[in-house]
N, C-alpha and C positions, 0 to 999 in steps of 0.2 A: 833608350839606346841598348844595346845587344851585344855583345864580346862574346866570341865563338871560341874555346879554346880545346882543341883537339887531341886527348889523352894516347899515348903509344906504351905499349908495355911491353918491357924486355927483359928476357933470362929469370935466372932462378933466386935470385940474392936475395938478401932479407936485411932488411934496413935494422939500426941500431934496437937496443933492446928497448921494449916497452914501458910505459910508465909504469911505476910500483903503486898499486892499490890497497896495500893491504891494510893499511890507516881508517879506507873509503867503504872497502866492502860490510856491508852489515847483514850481520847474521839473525835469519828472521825466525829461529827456532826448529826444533825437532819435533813435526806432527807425528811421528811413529810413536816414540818416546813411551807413550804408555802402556800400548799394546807390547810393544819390545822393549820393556823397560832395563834389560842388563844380560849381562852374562854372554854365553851364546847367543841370545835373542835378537842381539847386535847386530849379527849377521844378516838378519831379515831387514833390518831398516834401507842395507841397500837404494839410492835411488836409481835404478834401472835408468829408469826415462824421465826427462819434465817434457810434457806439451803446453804449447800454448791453443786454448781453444775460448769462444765465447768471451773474450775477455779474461780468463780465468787461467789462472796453472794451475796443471794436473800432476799426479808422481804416481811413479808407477816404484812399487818394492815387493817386498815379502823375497821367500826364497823356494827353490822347487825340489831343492838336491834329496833326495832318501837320507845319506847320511849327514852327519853337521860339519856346522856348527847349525844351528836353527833347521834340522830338517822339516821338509813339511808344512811349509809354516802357513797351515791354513785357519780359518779363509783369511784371503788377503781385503786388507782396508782399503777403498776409494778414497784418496785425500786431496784439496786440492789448496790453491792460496788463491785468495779475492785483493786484487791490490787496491780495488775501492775505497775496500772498509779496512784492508790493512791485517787481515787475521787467515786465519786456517780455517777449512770448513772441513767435515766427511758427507760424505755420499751414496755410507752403506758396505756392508762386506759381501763379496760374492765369493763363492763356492769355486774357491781356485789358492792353489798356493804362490802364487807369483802373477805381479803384473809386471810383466816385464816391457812391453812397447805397446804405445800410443800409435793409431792410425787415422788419418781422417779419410774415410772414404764416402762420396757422394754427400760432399758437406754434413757427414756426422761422428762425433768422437767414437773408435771402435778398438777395443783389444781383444788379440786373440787369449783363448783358455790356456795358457803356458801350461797347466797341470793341473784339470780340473780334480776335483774328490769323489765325484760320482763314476760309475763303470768306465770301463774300457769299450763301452759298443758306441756310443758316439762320444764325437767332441763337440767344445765350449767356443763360444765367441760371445762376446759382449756389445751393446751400443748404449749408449747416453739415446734419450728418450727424454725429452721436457726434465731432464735434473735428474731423471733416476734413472740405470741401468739396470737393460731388461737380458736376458740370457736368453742366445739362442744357441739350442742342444742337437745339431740337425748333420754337424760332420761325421762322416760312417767310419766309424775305427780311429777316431783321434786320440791315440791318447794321450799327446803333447798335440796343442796348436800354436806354432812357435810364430810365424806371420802370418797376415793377411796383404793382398794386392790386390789394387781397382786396376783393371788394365784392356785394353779392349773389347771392353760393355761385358768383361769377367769378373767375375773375382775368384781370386786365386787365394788357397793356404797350402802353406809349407806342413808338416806336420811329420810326429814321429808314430807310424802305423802301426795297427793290429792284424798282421797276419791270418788271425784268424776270423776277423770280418770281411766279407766278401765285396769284393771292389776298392779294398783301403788302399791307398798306394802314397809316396810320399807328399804329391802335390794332387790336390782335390780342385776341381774349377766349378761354379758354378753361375749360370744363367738367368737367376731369380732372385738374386739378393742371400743367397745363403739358403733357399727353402730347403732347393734340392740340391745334389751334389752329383759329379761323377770322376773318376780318375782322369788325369790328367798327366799322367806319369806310369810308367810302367816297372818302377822300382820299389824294394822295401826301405826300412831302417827309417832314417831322420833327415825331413832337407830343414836347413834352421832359418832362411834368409830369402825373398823375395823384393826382386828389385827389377827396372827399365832403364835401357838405355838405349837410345834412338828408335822408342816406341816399341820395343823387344823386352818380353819381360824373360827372365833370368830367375833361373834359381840356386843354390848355394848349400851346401851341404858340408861336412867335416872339412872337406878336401877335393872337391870336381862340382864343377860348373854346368848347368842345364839350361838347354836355352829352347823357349817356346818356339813349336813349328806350324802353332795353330790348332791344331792336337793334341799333341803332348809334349812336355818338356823332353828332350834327348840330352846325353852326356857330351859334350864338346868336348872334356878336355879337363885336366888338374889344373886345381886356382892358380898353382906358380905358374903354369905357364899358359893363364888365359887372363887371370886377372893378377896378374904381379908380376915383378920383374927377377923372377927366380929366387931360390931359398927355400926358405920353410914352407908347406903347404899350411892352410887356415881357412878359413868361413868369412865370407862378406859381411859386415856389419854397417851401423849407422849412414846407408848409402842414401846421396840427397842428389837429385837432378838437379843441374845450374848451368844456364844457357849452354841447355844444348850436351851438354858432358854429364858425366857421373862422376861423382868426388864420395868415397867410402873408405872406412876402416878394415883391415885385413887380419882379424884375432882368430887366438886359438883357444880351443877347448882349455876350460881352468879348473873343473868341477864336471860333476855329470851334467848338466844344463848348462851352466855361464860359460863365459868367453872372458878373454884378458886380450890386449890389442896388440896388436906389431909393429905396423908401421902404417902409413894413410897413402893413397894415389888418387891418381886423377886420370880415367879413362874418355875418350873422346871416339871411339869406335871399339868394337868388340874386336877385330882383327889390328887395331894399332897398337902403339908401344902404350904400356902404361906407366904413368908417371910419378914416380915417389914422390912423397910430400916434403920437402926440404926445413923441416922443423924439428927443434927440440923437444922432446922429451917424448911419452909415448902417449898419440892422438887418441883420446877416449869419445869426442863427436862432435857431430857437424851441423853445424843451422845454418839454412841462408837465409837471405831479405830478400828483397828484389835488387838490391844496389849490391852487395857483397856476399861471397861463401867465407863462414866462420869457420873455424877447426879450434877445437879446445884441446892442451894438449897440459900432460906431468908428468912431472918428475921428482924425485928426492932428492932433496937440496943436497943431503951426505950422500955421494953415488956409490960409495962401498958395497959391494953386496948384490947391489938391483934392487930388482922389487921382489928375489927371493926372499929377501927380510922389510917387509916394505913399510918400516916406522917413519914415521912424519920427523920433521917439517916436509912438508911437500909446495913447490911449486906451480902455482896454475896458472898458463898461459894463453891467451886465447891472439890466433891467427887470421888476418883477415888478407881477403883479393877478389881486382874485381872481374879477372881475367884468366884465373888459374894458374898463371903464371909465374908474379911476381907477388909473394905474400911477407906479409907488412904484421909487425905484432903490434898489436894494439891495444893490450893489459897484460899486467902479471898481478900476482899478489901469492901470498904464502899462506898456508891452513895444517892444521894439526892432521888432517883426514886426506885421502886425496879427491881431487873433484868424478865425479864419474860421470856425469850429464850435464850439458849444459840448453838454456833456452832464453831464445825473447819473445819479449813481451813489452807493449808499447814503448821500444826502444829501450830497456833496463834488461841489462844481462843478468841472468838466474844461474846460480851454478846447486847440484845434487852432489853432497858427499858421500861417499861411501870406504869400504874397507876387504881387506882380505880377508882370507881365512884363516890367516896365518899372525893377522892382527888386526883381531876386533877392537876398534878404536871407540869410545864412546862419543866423540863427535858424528859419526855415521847417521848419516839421516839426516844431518842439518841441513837447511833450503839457504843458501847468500845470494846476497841481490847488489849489482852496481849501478847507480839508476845513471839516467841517459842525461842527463846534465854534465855528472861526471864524468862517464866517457866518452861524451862529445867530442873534447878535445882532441882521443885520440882516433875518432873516427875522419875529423879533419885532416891529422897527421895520414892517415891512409888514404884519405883525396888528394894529398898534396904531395905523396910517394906515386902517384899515376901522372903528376903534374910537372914530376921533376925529371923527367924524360925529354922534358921541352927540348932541350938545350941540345938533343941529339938531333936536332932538326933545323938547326942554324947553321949546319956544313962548314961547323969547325971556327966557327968566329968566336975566341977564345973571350974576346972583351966581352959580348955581350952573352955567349953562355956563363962567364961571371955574373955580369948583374942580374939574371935571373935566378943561378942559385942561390945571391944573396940576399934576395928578395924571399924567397922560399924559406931559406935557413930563418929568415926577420921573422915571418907568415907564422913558421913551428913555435918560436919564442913567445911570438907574440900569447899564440894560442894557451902553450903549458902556463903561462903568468898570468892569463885569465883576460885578456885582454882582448877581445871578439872584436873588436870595431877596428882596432888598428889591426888586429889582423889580417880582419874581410880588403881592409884597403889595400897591405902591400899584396893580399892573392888576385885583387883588381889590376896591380899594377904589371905581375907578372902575367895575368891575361890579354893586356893589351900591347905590353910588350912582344908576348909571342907573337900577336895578330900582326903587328907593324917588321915586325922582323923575320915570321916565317913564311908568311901568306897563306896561312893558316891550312895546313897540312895533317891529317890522320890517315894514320893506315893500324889497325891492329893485328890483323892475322892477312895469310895469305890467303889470295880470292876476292877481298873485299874491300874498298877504297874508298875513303873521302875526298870527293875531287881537291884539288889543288886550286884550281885554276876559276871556279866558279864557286867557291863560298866565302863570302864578304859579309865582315860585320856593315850592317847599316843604320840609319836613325830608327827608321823606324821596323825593320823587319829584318830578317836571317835567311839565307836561303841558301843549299847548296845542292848536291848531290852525291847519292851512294854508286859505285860504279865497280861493277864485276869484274873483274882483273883478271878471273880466272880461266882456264884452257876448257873446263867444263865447258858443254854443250846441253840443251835441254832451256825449257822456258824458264825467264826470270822473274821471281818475285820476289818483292820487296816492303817491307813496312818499316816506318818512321816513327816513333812517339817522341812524346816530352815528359818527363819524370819528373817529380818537385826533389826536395832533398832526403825525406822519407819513403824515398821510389814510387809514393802512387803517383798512380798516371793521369794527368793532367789533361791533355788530348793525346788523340792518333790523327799526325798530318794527314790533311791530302796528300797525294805524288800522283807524277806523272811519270808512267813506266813506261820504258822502251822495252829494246831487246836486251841491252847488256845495262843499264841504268834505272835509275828511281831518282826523279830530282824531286825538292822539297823547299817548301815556304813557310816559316811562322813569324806572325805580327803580335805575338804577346798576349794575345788571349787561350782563355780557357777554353774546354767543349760547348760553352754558355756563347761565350764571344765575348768575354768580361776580363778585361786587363788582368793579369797575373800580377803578382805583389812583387816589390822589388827581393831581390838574390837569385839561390844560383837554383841552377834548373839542370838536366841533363837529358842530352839527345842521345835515342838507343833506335840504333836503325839494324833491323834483321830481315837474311835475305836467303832467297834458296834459287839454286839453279840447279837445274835438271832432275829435281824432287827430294834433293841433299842438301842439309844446313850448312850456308857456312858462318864462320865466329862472328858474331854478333860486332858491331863497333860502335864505340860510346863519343861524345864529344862533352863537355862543360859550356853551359851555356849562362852569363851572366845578366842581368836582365835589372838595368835602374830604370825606375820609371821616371818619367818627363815630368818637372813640375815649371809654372810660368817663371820664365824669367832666365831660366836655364842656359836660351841661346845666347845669353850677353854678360855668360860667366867665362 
C-alpha cells in the first residue's frame, strides 16, 4: 500500500532550537598537532576545508599569510581520516603553504596551489592520483591559485597574477585539463572565488562580480549589489549549487589571504533579489546531500565584544532545508575553538576547528564527528518541519489541523526519546490523515503543480501528475524519480508528457522491478519550460509492503 503525502514550504521562520550535542560530539584528535605543535604554529592547524572523497575525509590547513602568526607555513601536510579503520592517515607534503579548498573536478580530488614555494613564473594545482598527489606546475604567472572550476568542458582558476608574465590575467581557462592555458580575463590583481549559477560560471574577487561571456569573464557589478542585499562589499565564498540555486557565504578579507564570513544568501538568478540567510550566528559553510542544504553557523556564547576578541565557549550550529526556504536547525553543541568547516560523510557530520589570529586556541585543528545514528533524530525533526505545513491545506478546519499537529508534535517526541517505531506510526498516521482530508494536494513554488484532482494513494500503485501552472511559453520537460531516505535514487519513472504536463505511475519497485522495502521514499519531479528551471517539487511517499493475510486485518 502507498500514502502519498505532499510537502509545501513557506516563509522564512526557523523552528524551535536544536538539540544540544555537546555530550554526543566526539573528538577524534589533532592530526596537525605535531607538525604545529604550539605557539604561533597554531595558527597553521587551521582547518580551511574537510572534503569528503573515496570514502575518506580530507583537511585542507597550513597558512599563506607573509607575516604571522605562523607565516609561511610551508610545505603544507595532506592529512586525511579513514573512518573504516577509525584513525588519521598522511599523504605526503607538497610544496605549497596552504591548502585551503578541496575540488572534485572530473571525478578526481583536486586543489589549487594557494601559495606555492617555487617562482612566480608559473602556478600550482594539485590531483590525487591512485593515493598520491602529483603536481601540475603549467599556470603562466600564478602566483596565488586561489580556485579551480569544471564548467563548460573548461576549467577555469581564479588566481593572484604576475604582471610581468605575459598572458597572466586574473582568471586563466583551459581546454586540456590544465596542460595549457590562456587568459580568460582581461584584468590584474587577485580574483579569490569561482562559482555557477544557472550553468554561468562567476567569478568573485575583494569586491566586484565577473561573469563568463564565453570569452572572458567581464565586471557586472560590486557584490553588494549583484550578490547581496546591500552593506558591506566582500568575496563569494563556500558556494554549493542545490536544486537549481546557489547558496554561498559573503566574507571579507581577514589577513592578506583568508577571509572571515558575514552573512549567507541564497541566489536563484543572477538578476533576482538575493536572499539572506535567516540564522544565527555567523555561517562558516555549506554541504548539501541530495535531500537537504546544510549551513553551519557560530557564535560566542559571551557576545560581548564579537569576534573582535573571539574567546570560546563557542556555539556550533548547523542549519538544515529542503527548499531554501524554510530552514530548520538540527544540532548545536558548544567547543572551546570555533568550528570553521564542516562535512559529510556516510551520513556522520565532521566539524574542522580552527581559530583567529587574535586567539590561537590550542584546540585548533581538532576533527569532531556526530555520527548519523545520533542525528537521525534530528534529521527526522527537519522531515516533519516540511510535513507540518499539512495543516495549511485543510482550508481552515481548525479540528483536524489540531489532530494533525498533534500527531506531529507526538512524531518529534517520540523520536528525541528514542523511540522510532512509535514514531514511524504516528508520522503514518499523519500521512493518511492528510490523504483522507486534503485529497492530497502539493504545490511548492510558483510554475509548478501536483495535480489535486488526479493523485490517489492506491493498493497497489501511486500515480499522479506534475502540471505547469505557469504563463511561460516554450516546450515542456519534465522528470520524475523516487529517492530512498539517503536521497539515492532508486528509479526515474516513466511519464507521459503533454504540452503543459508530465503524468507519472509507481507500483513499488526498483530499476530491477524488485519490490522496494518497506518506509518512506521521496518523489522529486523537476521540470523546465521554455529552456528555464522551474523549483523542483517533492512529495513523501510511504510504502508498507503486503504481507498474506493483511486483507482481513
Amino acid at each position: 500500500m502507498f500514502v502519498v503525502l505532499f510537502a509545501v514550504f513557506h516563509g522564512d521562520g526557523l523552528a524551535s532550537e536544536a538539540p544540544d550535542f555537546s555530550k554526543e560530539v566526539k573528538r577524534l584528535g589533532i592530526p596537525l598537532e605535531k607538525k604545529y605543535p604550539g605557539g604561533d604554529l597554531i595558527y597553521a592547524r587551521n582547518i580551511w576545508d574537510l572534503q569528503a572523497f573515496d570514502g575518506k575525509l580530507f583537511i585542507g590547513s597550513g597558512n599563506s599569510n607573509n607575516e604571522g602568526p605562523a607565516p609561511n607555513a610551508a610545505p603544507v601536510e595532506v592529512w586525511g581520516f579513514d573512518p573504516k579503520k577509525g584513525r588519521f592517515f598522511s599523504e605526503g607534503e607538497l610544496p605549497d603553504c596552504q591548502l585551503s579548498v578541496f575540488r572534485i573536478i572530473e571525478g578526481n580530488l583536486t586543489s589549487p596551489g594557494h601559495d606555492p614555494t617555487e617562482s612566480w613564473e608559473l602556478g600550482n594545482f594539485y590531483i590525487r592520483e591512485n593515493r598520491f598527489w602529483k603536481k601540475y606546475r603549467t599556470v603562466p604567472g600564478a602566483i596565488h591559485v586561489y580556485d579551480l572550476l569544471y564548467s563548460q568542458e573548461t576549467l577555469f582558476a581564479a588566481i593572484g597574477a604576475n604582471r610581468e608574465v605575459e598572458g597572466s590575467r586574473t582568471i586563466m581557462a583551459s581546454s586540456d585539463g590544465g596542460a595549457t592555458w590562456r587568459s580568460a580575463s582581461k584584468s590584474f590583481g587577485r580574483v579569490y572565488g569561482l562559482f555557477e549559477l544557472n550553468g554561468v560560471p562567476y567569478g568573485s574577487d575583494r569586491r566586484n562580480i565577473l561573469q563568463y561571456d564565453g570569452e572572458f569573464f567581464q565586471w557586472i557589478g560590486r557584490t553588494r549589489d549583484v550578490f547581496s542585499d546591500g552593506g558591506r562589499e566582500g568575496r563569494v565564498h563556500r558556494a554549493v549549487n542545490f536544486k537549481g540555486a546557489l547558496v554561498y557565504v559573503l566574507g571579507a578579507n581577514s589577513s592578506d589571504h583568508q577571509w572571515f564570513p558575514l552573512r549567507g544568501y541564497v541566489a536563484r538568478s543572477i538578476s533576482g533579489k538575493k536572499k539572506r540567510l535567516p540564522l544565527s550566528g555567523l555561517p562558516f559553510d555549506v554541504v548539501a546531500s541530495s535531500e537537504f542544504c546544510f549551513v553551519m553557523t557560530c557564535e560566542r556564547v559571551d557576545s560581548r565584544g564579537g569576534w573582535e576578541t573571539p574567546k570560546g565557549p563557542f556555539l556550533v550550529r548547523v542549519y538544515g532545508s529542503a527548499d531554501l526556504e524554510t530552514w530548520t536547525p538540527v544540532l548545536r553543541f558548544r567547543t572551546e575553538a570555533f568550528a570553521r568547516s564542516f562535512e559529510l560523510l556516510d551520513h556522520d557530520f565532521y566539524f574542522g576547528l580552527g581559530c583567529h589570529v587574535r586567539e590561537l586556541h590550542p584546540d585548533s585543528g581538532a576533527v569532531l564527528r556526530l555520527n548519523s545514528k545520533t542525528v537521525e533524530p534530528s534529521l527526522q525533526r527537519l522531515r516533519v518541519s516540511e510535513m507540518a505545513v499539512v495543516a495549511d491545506l485543510i482550508g481552515g478546519n481548525d479540528e483536524k489541523s489540531g489532530q494533525i499537529s498533534s500527531l506531529l508534535e507526538e512524531g518529534v517526541l517520540q523520536l528525541e526519546a528514542g523511540d522510532s517505531g512509535k514514531a514511524r506510526r504516528s508520522f503514518k498516521s499523519v500521512s493518511s490523515k492528510a490523504i483522507s482530508l486534503v485529497g492530497v494536494r502539493g504545490e511548492e513554488s510558483p510554475g509548478l503543480t501536483l495535480s489535486r484532482s488526479v493523485v490517489v494513494p492506491l493498493r497497489d500503485v501511486c500515480e499522479g501528475a506534475v502540471v505547469a501552472s505557469s504563463s511561460r511559453k516554450g516546450p515542456f520537460k519534465a522528470t520524475v524519480e523516487i529517492l530512498d531516505r539517503q536521497g539515492k535514487r532508486v528509479l526515474i519513472l516513466p511519464t507521459d508528457v503533454t504540452q503543459d504536463q508530465v503524468r507519472f505511475r509507481w507500483n513499488g519497485t526498483d530499476e530491477d522491478g524488485d519490490p522496494v522495502p518497506s518506509g518512506e521514499y521521496f518523489l522529486l519531479a523537476r521540470a523546465s519550460m521554455g529552456g528555464r528551471a522551474m523549483f523542483p517539487v517533492r512529495a513523501i511517499v510511504w510504502v508498507e509492503a503486503s504481507h498474506p493475510g493483511d486483507d482481513e486485518k
